[in-house]
N, C-alpha and C positions, 0 to 999 in steps of 0.2 A: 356506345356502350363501353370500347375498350376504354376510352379519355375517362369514364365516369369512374370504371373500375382503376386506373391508372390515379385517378384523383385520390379516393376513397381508401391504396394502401401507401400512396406517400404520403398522408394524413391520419395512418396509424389507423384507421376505422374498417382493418378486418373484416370485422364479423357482415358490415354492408357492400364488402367488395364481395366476399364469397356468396353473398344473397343473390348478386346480380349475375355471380357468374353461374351458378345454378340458375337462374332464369331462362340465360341467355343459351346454354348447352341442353335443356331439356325440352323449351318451349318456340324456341326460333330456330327457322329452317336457313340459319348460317354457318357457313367453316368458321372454327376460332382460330386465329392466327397465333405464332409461337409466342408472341409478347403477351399475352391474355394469361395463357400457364404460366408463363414465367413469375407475373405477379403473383395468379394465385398459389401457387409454392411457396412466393415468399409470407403469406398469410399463412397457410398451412405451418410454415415454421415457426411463425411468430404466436400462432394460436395452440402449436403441438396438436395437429391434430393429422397422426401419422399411416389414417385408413384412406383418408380422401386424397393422402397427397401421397401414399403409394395404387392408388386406384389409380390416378393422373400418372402417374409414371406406366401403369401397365396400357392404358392407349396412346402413350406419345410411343410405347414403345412397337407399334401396330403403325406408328407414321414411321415419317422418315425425316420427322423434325429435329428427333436425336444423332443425329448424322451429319444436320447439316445446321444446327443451332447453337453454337458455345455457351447462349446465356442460359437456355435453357437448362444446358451439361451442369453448366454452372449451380444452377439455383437447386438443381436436383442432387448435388453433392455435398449441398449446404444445407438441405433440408435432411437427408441422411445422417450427416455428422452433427448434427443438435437435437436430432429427435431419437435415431434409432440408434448410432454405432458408428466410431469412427472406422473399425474394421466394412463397414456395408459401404461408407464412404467410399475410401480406399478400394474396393471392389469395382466400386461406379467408375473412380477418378479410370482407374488401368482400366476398363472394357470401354473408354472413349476413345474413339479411333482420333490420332491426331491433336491431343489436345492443346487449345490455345493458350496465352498466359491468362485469359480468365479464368478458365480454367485450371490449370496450376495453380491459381493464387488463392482459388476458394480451397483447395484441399493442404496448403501450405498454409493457409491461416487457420484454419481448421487443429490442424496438430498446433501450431501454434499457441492457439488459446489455450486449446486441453494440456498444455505446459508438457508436451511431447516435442522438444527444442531439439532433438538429435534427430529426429524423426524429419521435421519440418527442413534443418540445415539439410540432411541427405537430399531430397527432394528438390531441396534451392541446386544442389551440385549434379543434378543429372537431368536438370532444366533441358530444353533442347530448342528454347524459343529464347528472345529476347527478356529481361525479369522488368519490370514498372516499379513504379516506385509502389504500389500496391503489395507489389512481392516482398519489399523489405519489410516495410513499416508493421505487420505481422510479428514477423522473427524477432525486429529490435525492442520491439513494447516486450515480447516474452522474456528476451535476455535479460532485461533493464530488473525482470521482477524476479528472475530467478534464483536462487539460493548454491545454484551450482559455479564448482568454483572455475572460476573467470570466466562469467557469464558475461559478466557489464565490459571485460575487457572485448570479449566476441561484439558483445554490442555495439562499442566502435569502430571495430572492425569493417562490420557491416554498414552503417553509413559514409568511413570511409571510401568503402565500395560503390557505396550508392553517388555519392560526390563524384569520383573517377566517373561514374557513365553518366554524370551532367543530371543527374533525377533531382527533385526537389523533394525536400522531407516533407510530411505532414506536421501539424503544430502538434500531433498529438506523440507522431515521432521525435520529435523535440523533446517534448516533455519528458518521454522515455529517456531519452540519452543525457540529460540533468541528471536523472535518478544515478543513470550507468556511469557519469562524469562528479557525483558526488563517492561511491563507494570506490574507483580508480583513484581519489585526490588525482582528477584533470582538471586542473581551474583555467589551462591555458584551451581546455575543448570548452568549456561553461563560457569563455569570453567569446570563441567560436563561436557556439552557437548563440550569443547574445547580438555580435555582430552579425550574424545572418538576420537574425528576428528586423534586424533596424535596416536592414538591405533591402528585407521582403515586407515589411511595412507592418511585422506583428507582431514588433514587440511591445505592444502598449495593450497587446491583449491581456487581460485579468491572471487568465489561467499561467500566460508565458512569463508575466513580470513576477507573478506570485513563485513559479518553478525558480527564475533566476535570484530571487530576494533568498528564498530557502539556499542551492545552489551555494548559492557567493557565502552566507552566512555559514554554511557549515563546511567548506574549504577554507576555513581564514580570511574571509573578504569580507568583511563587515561592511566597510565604507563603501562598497561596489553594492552592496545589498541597501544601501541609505540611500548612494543614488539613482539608483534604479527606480524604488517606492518615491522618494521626492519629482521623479522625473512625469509618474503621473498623474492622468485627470485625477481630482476628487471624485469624480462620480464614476471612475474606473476603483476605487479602493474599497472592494468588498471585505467581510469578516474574515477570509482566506488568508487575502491579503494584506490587511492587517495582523492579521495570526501568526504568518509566518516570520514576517521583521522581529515582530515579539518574541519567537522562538527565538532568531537570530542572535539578538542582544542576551534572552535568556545563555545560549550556550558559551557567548564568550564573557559573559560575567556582568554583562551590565545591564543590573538588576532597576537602576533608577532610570535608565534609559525607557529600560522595558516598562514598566510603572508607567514613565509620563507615554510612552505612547498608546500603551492602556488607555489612559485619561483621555488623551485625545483621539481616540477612535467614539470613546465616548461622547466626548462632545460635539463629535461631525454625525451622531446621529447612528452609525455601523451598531447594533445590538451582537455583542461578544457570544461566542459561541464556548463548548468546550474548552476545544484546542487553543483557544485564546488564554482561557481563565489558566489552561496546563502549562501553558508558558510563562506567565507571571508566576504563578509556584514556584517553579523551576528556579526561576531568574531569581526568587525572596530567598530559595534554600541555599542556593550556590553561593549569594551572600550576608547568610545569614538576616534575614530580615523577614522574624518570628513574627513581629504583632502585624507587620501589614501581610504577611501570608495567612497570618490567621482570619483578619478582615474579609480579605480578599473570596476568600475560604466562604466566608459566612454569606458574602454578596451574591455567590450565586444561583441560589435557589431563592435568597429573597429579593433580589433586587432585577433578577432575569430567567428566574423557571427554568433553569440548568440543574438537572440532576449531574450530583460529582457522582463519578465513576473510580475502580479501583486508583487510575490512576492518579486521581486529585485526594483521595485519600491519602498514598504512600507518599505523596510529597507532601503532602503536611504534616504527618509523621516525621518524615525526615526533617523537614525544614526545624521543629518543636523539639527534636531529636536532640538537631545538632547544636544547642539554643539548650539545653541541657533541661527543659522543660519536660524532663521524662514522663512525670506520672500525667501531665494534662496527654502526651501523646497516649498513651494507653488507655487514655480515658478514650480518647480520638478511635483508637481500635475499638475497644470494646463495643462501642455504638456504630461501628460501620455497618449499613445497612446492606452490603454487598461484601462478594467473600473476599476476606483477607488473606493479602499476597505475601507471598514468601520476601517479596521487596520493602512489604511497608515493617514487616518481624525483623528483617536482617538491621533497615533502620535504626530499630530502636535496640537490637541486639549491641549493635556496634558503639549507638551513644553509652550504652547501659559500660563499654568497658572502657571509655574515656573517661568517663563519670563515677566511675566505680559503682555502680549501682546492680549488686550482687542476687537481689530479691527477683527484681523488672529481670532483669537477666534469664535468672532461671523460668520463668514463666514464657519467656519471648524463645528460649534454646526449645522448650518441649512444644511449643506451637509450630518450628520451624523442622524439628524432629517427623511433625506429623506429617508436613507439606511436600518438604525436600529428606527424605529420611536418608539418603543416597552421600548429600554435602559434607563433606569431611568438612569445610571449612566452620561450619557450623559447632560443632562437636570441639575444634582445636578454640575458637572464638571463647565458649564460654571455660574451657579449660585455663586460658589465658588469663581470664576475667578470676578464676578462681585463683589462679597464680597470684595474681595481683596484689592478692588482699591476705596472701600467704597461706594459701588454704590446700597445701601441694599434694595431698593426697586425694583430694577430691578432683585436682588437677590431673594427678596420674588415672585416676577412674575414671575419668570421662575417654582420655585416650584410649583404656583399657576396653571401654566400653565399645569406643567405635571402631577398633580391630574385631572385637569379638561378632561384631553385627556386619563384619565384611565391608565396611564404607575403607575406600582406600582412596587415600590424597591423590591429588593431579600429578601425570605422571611426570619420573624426576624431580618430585618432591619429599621431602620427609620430616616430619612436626617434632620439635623437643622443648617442651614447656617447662621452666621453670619461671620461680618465684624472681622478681625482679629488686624485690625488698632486701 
C-alpha cells in the first residue's frame, strides 16, 4: 500500500493517493509508518486541503514520530507555510527540537519564495548545522528576482559561498545567477557559469543555452551568444531559444540579422511565439525598418494565431513613429484592441516633435496627461513642440500649467523652453 501510495503522489495523482490512504487508516488493522504521512502532507499541500492535514498533525502529534522524524518536521512546515501562514510555519520550524538541515531548508525556502530575503539570509546565519546546496539555491533564485538594491550582487555572493564548501549548483540555480550576472554586467561570472555547464555536462540543455544566448547578448557579447546557439542540436533549438538570439541581435542593432534568423526558425519548422515576433519589432524599430515591421506586424495573427499584446502594439507605433508615418501610427492606436500604454503615446509624442506635427501632438500630450498625469516630461515635450513652431505662449502655458497641477521635474532638474526659431 505505501509503494502504491508512494507511486500515485510522485505521479501528481493526489486525489487516488489520499483515497488509499483513507482506506488504509480506517479499514486495515495496520501502524502507518512516518513515510505514509509524510506523502500524504505533501498531497494535502498540493490539493490545499488544510483540515485533513492539520487533523494528521494533531495525531502525529500523540506519536513521537515528530521527535524523531525530520522529513515529516519537514513536510508539516511546508504544508503550513503554503496553506496557512508563514507565521504558523515559523512557530512549527522553532518547537522542533534539534532541527536537521531539512529542515532548515524547508522553512528557508519557505521565506524565500514569499520574497522575505532578509528573513530567509538571517535564518541561513544562525544555521547551527551544516547548509546543502538545497539551502542556497532558495535564497539565490529569490535574490536573482528581487528589486532590492544589490540583491543580484548578494546573489553572487551566495554562490560564491556555495563554490568555497565544494556544493554544486542546480541548473535552475544557474539560471538564477545569469539573471543576477546580467543586472551586475558580470560577463566574466556568465563565462563562469558557462564554463561550469560544459564541466558538468549541461550546457546543451535548452533552458541553460537559452539563459547564456540572453546572458551574452545583453552584456555585449553577441558573438558568444552566436556561438553558443550554433553550438547546438537542432532538435535542442526550441521557440525560446530561438527567441532569445532574436532579442539578442534585436538589442545591439542587428536588425537583418534578426529577420534572417526569424526566417530560419521558420523554416526548421519552430512556430514563433510572442516574444519572438517582439524581438523582430524591436530589431525593425531600432533600425528603422517601417514596412517589414509592419509586415511582420500583420503575420501574426494571420499567419500564426498570436494575439499582439500592448507590447507589439508600442513597437510598431514607435517603429511607424520614428519612420515619420505619424498618422498611420495613430490610426495603429486608435484600433488597439488592448489598453493603450503611456509607451506606445510617448512614441508618437516624441516623433510628433521631430516631425513638427503640432495636431498628433496635442492629442497624444492629453491621452498621456490621462495615463501619467504626474510626468513633467510630458508637459515640457509638448511645450517644446509648441516652441518649435513659435507658438511661445502656448509654450509658457503649458509650463504654467504643470506647476500649477504640482507635477515637478526630476530632482536637479529645471525646464526653460523657448522658441528655437
Amino acid at each position: 500500500m505505501t509503494k502504491l501510495i508512494t507511486s500515485h503522489v510522485n505521479q501528481s495523482r493526489h486525489k487516488q493517493a489520499l483515497s488509499i490512504f483513507h482506506h488504509m487508516h480506517t479499514t486495515l488493522p495496520i501502524s502507518l509508518d512516518p513515510h505514509v504521512f509524510t506523502l500524504v502532507l505533501k498531497s494535502c499541500t498540493t490539493l490545499h486541503l488544510p483540515l485533513l492535514a492539520t487533523s494528521i498533525h494533531s495525531h502525529l502529534i500523540k506519536t513521537s514520530f515528530l521527535t524523531s522524524n525530520h522529513f515529516l518536521s519537514s513536510s508539516l512546515i511546508n504544508f503550513y507555510g503554503h496553506c496557512l501562514s508563514l507565521n504558523s510555519a515559523r512557530k512549527l520550524f522553532d518547537e522542533t527540537p534539534q532541527p536537521n538541515v531539512i529542515v532548515w531548508n524547508s522553512i528557508i525556502a519557505l521565506y524565500s519564495r514569499s520574497q522575505h530575503i532578509s528573513s530567509a539570509i538571517k535564518l541561513f546565519n544562525i544555521m547551527n548545522v551544516p547548509p546543502n546546496e538545497s539551502t542556497f539555491n532558495p535564497i539565490i533564485a529569490a535574490l536573482s528576482l528581487s528589486n532590492q538594491n544589490n540583491a543580484s550582487f548578494q546573489a553572487v555572493k551566495f554562490y560564491r559561498k556555495m563554490i568555497e564548501l565544494k556544493l554544486k549548483p542546480s541548473l535552475i540555480t544557474l539560471l538564477a545567477l545569469l539573471r543576477a550576472s546580467v543586472l551586475t554586467a558580470a560577463l566574466n561570472l556568465i563565462k563562469e557559469i558557462h564554463g561550469y555547464g560544459i564541466r558538468n555536462d549541461i550546457d546543451s540543455d535548452p533552458q541553460m543555452s537559452s539563459g547564456l544566448i540572453e546572458a551574452y547578448g545583453r552584456c555585449g557579447c553577441l558573438m558568444n551568444s552566436r556561438l553558443v546557439f550554433s553550438g547546438m542540436r537542432v532538435c535542442d533549438k526550441d521557440v525560446v531559444v530561438w527567441s532569445s538570439l532574436i532579442s539578442a541581435c534585436a538589442l545591439h542593432g542587428e536588425a537583418r540579422e534578426a529577420l534572417e534568423i526569424f526566417r530560419e526558425m521558420e523554416v526548421s519548422g519552430v512556430k514563433p511565439d510572442g516574444i519572438a515576433f517582439l524581438g523582430v519589432l524591436k530589431a525593425c524599430s531600432h533600425a528603422g525598418l517601417d514596412d517589414e515591421a509592419l509586415g511582420c506586424f500583420m503575420r501574426m495573427h494571420r499567419d500564426y494565431g498570436v494575439e499582439p499584446n500592448s507590447e507589439h502594439y508600442s513597437c510598431l507605433v514607435d517603429v511607424l513613429s520614428r519612420a515619420g508615418r505619424l498618422y498611420e501610427a495613430y490610426e495603429v492606436i486608435k484600433g488597439m484592441p488592448v489598453k493603450v500604454t503611456a509607451k506606445a503615446w510617448g512614441a508618437l509624442l516624441g516623433a510628433c516633435r521631430n516631425y513638427g506635427e503640432l495636431g498628433l501632438a496635442e492629442i497624444a500630450a492629453r491621452a498621456l496627461a490621462e495615463i501619467e498625469p504626474d510626468n513633467a516630461a510630458n508637459y515640457v515635450l509638448l511645450a517644446k513642440i509648441y516652441a518649435s513652431v513659435g507658438r511661445q505662449e502656448e509654450a509658457d502655458r503649458m509650463i504654467r500649467e504643470m506647476k500649477e497641477k504640482g507635477v515637478k521635474t526630476a530632482g536637479g532638474t529645471s525646464w526653460v523652453v523657448y522658441s528655437e526659431s
